[in-house]
The first five atom37 places (N, CA, C, CB, O) and aatype in JSON, in Angstrom:
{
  "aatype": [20, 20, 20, 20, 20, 20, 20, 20, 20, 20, 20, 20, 20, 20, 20, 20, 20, 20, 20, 20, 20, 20, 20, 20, 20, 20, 20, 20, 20, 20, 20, 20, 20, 20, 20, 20, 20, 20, 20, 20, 20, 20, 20, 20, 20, 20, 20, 20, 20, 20, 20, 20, 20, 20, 20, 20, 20, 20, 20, 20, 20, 20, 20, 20, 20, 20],
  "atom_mask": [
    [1, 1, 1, 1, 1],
    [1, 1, 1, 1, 1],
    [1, 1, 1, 1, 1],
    [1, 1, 1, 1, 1],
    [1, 1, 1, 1, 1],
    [1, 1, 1, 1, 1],
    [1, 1, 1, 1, 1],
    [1, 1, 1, 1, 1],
    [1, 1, 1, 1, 1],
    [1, 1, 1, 1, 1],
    [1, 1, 1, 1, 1],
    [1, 1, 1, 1, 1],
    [1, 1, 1, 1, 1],
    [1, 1, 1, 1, 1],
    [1, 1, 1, 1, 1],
    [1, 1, 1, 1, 1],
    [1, 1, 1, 1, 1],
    [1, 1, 1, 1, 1],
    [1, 1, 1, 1, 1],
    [1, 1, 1, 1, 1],
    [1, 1, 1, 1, 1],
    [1, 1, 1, 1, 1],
    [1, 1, 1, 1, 1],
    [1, 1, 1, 1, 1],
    [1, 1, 1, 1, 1],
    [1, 1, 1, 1, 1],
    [1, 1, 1, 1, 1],
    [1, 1, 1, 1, 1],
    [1, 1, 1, 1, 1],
    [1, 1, 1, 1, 1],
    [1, 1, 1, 1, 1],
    [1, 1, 1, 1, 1],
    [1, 1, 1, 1, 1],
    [1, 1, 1, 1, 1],
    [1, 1, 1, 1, 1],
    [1, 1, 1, 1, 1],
    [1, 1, 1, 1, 1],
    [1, 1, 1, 1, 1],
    [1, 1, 1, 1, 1],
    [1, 1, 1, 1, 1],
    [1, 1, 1, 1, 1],
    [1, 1, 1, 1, 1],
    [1, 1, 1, 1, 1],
    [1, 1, 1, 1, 1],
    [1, 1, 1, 1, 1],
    [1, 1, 1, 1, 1],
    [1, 1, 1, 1, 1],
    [1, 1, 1, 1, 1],
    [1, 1, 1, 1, 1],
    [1, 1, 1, 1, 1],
    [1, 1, 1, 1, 1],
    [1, 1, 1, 1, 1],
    [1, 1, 1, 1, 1],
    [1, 1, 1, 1, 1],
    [1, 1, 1, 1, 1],
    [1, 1, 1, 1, 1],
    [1, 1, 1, 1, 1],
    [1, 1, 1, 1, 1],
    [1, 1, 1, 1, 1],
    [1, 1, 1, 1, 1],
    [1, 1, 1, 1, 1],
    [1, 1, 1, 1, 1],
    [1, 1, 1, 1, 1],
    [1, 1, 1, 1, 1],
    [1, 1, 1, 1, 1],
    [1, 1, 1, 1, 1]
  ],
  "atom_positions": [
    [[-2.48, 0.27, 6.68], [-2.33, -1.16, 6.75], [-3.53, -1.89, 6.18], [-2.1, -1.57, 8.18], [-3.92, -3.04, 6.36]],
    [[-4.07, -0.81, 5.36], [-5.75, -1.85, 4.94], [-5.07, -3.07, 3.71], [-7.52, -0.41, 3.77], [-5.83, -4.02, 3.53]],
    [[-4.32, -3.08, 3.24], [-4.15, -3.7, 2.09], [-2.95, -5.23, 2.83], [-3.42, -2.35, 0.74], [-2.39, -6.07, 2.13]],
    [[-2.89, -5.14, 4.19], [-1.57, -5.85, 4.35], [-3.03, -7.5, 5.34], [0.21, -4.45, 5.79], [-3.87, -7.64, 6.23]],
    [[-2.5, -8.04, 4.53], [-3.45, -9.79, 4.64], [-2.75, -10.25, 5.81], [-3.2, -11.23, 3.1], [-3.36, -10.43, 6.87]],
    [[-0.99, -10.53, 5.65], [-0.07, -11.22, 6.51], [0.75, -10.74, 7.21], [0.53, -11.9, 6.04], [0.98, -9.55, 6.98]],
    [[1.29, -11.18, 7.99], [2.51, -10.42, 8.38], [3.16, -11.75, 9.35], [2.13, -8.74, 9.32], [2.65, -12.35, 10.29]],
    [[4.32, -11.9, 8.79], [6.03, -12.86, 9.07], [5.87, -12.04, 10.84], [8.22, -12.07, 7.55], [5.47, -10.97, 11.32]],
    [[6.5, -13.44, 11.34], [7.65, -13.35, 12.77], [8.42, -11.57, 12.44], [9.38, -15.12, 12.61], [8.35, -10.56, 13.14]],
    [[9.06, -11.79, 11.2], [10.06, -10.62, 10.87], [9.32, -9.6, 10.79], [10.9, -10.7, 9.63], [9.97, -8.6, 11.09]],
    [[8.08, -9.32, 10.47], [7.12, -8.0, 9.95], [6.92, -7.3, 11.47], [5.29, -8.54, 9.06], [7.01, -6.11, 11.76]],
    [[6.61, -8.49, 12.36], [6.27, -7.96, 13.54], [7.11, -7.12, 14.59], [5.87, -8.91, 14.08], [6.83, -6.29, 15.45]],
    [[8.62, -7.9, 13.97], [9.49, -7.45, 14.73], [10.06, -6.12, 14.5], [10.34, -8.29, 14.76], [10.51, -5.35, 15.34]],
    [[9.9, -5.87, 12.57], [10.1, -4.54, 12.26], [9.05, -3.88, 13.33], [9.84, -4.2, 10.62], [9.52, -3.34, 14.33]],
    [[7.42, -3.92, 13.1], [6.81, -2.88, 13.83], [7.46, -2.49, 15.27], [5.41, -3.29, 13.99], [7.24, -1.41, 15.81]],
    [[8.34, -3.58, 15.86], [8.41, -3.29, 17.08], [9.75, -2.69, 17.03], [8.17, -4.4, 18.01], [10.19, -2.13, 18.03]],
    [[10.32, -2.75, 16.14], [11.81, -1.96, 16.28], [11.39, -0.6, 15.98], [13.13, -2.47, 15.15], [11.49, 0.18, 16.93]],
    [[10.97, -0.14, 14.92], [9.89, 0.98, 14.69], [9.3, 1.69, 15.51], [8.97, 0.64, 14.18], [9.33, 2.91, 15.67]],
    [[8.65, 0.76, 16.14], [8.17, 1.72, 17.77], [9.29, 2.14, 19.0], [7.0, 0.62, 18.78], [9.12, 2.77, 20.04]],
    [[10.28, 1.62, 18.5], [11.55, 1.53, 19.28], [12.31, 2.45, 19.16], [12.27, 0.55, 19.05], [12.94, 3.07, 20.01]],
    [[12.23, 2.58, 17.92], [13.02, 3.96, 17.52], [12.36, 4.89, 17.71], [13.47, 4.18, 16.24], [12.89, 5.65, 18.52]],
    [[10.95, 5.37, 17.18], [10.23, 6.52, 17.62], [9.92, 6.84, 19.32], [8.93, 6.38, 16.88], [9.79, 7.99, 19.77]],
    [[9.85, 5.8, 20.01], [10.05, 6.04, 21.52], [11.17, 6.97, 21.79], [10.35, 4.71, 22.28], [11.1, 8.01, 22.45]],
    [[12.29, 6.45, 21.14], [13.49, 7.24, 21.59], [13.0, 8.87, 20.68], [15.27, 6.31, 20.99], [13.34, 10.02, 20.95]],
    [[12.77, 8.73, 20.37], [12.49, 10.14, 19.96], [11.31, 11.03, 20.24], [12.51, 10.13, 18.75], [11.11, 12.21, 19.96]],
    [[10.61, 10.14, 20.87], [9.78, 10.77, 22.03], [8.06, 10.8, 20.95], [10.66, 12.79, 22.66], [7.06, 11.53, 20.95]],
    [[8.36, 10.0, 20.43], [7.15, 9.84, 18.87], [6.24, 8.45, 19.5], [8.29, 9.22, 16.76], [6.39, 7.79, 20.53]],
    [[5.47, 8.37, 18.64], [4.72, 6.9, 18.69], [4.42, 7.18, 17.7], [3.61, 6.35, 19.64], [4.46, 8.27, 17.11]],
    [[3.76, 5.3, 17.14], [3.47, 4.58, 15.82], [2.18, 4.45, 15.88], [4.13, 3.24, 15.57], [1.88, 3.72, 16.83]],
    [[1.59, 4.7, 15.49], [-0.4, 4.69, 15.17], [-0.18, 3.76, 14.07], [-1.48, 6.52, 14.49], [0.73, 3.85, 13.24]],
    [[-1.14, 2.79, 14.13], [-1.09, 1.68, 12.65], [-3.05, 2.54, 12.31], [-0.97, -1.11, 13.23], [-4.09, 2.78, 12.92]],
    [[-2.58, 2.64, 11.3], [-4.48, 2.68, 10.99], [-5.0, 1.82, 9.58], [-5.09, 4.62, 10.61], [-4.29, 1.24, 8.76]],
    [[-6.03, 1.91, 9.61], [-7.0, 1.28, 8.61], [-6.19, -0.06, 8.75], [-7.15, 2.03, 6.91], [-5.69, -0.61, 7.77]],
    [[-6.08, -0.62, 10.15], [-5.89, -2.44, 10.13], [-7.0, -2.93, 9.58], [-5.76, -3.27, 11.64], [-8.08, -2.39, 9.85]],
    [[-6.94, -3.93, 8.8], [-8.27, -5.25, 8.63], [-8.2, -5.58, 9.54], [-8.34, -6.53, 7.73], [-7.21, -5.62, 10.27]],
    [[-9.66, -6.02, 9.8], [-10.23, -7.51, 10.65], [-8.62, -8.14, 10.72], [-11.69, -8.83, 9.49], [-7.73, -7.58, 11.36]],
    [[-8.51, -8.84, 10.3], [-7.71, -9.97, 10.29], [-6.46, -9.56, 11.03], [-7.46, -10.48, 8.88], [-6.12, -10.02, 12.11]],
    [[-5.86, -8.72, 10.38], [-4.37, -8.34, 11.06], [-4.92, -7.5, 12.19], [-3.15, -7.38, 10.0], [-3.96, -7.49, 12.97]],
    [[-5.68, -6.93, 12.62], [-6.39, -6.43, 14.16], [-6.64, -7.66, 15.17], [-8.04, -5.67, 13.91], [-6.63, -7.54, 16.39]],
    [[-6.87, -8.85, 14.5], [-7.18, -9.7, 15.11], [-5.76, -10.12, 15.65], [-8.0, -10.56, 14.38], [-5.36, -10.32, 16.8]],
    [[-5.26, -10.18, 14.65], [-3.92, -10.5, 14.7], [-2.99, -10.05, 15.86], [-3.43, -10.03, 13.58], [-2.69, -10.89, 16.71]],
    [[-2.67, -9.2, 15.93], [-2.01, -8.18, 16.59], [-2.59, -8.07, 17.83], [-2.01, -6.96, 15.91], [-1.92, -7.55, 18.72]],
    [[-3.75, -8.46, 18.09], [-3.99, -8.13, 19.4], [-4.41, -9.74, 19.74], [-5.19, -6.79, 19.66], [-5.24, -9.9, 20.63]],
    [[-3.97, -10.73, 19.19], [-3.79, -12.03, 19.8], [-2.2, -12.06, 20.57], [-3.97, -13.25, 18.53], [-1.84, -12.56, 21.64]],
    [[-1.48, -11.33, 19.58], [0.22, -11.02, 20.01], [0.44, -9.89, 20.93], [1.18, -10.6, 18.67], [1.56, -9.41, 21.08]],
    [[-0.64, -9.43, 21.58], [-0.87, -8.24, 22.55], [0.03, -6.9, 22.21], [-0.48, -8.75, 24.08], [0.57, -6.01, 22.86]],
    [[-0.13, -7.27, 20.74], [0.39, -5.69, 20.29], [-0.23, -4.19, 20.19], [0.71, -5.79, 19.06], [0.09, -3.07, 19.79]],
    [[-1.61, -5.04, 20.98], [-2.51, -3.66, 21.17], [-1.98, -3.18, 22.45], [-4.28, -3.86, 21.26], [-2.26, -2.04, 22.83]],
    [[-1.18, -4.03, 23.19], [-0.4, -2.7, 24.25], [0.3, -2.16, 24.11], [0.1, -2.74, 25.21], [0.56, -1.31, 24.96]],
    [[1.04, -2.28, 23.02], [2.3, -1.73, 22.42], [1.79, -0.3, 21.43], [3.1, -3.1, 21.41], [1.95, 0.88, 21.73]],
    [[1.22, -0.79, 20.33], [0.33, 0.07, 19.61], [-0.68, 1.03, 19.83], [-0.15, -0.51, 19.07], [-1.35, 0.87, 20.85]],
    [[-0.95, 2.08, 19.04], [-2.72, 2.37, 18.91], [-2.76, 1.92, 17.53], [-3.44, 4.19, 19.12], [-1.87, 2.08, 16.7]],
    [[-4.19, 1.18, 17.32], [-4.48, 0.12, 16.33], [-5.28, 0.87, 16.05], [-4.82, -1.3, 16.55], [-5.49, 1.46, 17.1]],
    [[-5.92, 1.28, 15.3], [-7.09, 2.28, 14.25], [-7.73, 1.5, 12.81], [-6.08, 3.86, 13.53], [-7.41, 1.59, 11.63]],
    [[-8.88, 0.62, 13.62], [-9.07, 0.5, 11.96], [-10.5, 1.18, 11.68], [-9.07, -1.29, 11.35], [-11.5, 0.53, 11.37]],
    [[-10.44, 2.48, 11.82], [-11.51, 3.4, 10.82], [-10.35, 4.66, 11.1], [-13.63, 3.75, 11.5], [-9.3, 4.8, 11.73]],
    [[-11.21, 5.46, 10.22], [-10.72, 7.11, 9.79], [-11.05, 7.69, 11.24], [-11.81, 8.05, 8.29], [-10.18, 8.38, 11.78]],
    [[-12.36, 7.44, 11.95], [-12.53, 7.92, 13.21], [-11.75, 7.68, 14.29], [-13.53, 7.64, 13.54], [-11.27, 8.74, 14.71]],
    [[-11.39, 6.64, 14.99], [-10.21, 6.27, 15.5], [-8.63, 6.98, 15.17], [-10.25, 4.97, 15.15], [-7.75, 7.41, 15.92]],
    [[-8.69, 6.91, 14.12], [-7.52, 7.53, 14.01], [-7.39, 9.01, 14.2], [-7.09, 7.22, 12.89], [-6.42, 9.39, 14.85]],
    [[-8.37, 10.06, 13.66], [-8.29, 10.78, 14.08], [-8.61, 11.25, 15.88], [-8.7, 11.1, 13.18], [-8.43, 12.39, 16.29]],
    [[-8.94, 10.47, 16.47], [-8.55, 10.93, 17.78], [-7.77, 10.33, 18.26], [-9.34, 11.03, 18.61], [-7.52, 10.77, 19.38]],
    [[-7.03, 9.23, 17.91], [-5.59, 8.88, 18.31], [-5.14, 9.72, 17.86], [-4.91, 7.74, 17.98], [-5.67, 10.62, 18.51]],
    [[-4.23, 10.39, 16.89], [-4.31, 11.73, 15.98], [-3.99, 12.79, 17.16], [-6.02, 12.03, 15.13], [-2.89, 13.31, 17.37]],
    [[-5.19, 12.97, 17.88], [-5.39, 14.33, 18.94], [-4.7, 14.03, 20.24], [-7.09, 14.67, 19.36], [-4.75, 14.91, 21.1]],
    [[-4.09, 12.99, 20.49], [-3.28, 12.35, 21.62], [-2.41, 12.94, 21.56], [-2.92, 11.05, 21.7], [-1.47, 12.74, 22.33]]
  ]
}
């Protein structure tokens, strides 16, 4: 997600249908390399409870090990 600036009402709702579907399948959605901005973002919309948000390579790899 390093390259993504914006994201629509609709963008958000994909991520959350997305996580919706991989729930049912017993999966989760890791977003990594968020910018500043859309990290900010997302966790103004408390999608950091929904998510694991990763914005470095380190983070992700131990979300990764979850």
């Amino acid at each position: 997600m390093q390259q993504v600036t914006f994201m629509s009402s609709m963008g958000i709702g994909m991520l959350v249908d997305a996580r919706s579907r991989a729930s049912g399948r017993k999966m989760r959605v890791v977003l990594s390399n968020v910018a500043a901005d859309m990290d900010q973002l997302l966790r103004m919309v408390k999608l950091d409870k929904v998510f694991t948000i990763c914005t470095n390579d380190k983070q992700l790899r131990k979300a990764l090990k979850r």
